[in-house]
N, C-alpha and C positions, 0 to 999 in steps of 0.2 A: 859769230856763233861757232862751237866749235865743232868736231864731227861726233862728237860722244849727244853734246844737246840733239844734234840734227837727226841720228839715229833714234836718240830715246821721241823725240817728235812723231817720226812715221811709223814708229813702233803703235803708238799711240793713235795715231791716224788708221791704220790696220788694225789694231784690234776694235774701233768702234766702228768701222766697215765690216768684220766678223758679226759684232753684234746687230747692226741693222740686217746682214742674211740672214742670220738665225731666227729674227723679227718678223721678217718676210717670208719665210719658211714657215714657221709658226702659224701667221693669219692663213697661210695658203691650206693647210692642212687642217687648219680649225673651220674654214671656210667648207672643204670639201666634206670632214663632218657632219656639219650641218645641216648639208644638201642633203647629203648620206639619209641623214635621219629624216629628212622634209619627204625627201623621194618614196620612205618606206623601203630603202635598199634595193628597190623594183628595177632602176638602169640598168644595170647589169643582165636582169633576166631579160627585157623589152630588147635589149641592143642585141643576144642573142635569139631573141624570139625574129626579129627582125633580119638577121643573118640568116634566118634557116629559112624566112620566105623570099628573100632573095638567090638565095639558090632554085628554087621551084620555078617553073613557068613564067614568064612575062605578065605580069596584073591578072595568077591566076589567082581563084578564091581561095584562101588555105582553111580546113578544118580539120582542126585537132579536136583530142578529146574535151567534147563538153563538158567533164564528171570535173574538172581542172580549170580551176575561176581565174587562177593567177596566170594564165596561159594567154596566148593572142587570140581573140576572136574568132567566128567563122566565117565571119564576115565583110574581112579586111581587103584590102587591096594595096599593093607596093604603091601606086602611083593610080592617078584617073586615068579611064581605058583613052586612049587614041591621044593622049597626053592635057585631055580638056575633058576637067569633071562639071557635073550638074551645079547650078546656081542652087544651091539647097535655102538658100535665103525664102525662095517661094512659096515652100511649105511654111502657112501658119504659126506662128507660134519660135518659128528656129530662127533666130538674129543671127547676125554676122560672127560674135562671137563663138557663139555654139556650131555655125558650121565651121569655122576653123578649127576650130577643138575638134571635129567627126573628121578633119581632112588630114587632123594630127592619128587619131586614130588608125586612120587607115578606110574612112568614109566618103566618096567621093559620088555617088550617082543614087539615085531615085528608086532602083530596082536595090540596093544594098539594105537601105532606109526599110523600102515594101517588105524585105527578107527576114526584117530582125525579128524573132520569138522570144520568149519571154525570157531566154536563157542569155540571149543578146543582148537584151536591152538592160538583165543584171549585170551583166558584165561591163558593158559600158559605165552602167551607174555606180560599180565601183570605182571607176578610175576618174569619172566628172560626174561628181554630188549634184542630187537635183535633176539628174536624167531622165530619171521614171516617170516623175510628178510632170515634167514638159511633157514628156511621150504620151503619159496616158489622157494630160490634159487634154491637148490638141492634136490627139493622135495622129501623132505624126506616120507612121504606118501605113491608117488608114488614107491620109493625103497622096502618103507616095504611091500607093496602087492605085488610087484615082489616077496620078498624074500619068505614073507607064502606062495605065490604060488608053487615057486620053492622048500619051504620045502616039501609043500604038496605031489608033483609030488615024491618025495625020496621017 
């Protein structure tokens, strides 16, 4: 072969190596799109809602203004107190699913659960559909202040 074929060969090799990065560029950024659009654009506000209660206190309660649905809860917490949250599976009605979703929140203990008002628990139910109708079903609320109580009493 000679050096002009051999050249025009990797030439050839390199530009379809360009075109498969451009490919992969491409899915990567129509991928993130996507998310973009699934998210409702909210990562960005939650990763800094999250920043600013990590600078606050150690697993203190943060509450911002109520009158702001798109804001973080009042009744979040960075982490479970003493590093081991409540088996929320015990209240009626809340599966394993659903309390990982409340641990993704920012829900980790039985007095969090007792605290939520009606403003809490719309909040939540924007961000995990179906919240309310659990809540109000099996008032989960009312369970968790039975249970502090009951721990109290121990």
């Amino acid at each position: 072969m000679k050096t002009v074929d051999t050249l025009w060969l990797r030439g050839q090799a390199a530009q379809r190596d360009i075109i498969l990065i451009n490919h992969y560029a491409a899915t990567f950024l129509g991928t993130a799109l996507v998310q973009g659009l699934l998210l409702g654009w909210q990562a960005p506000s939650r990763m800094w809602a999250a920043m600013a209660r990590a600078g606050s206190a150690p697993n203190a309660v943060v509450t911002p203004d109520l009158g702001q649905m798109d804001g973080p809860s009042p009744h979040l917490l960075d982490g479970p107190r003493d590093g081991l949250g409540d088996d929320l599976t015990i209240i009626a009605g809340l599966g394993p699913r659903l309390a990982q979703s409340l641990n993704e929140f920012g829900i980790y203990h039985f007095d969090q659960i007792a605290a939520l008002d009606d403003t809490g628990i719309d909040w939540i139910n924007t961000h995990q559909r179906g919240f309310r109708r659990q809540c109000l079903r099996h008032d989960f609320v009312g369970q968790a202040r039975a249970r502090i109580g009951g721990l109290a009493k121990n």
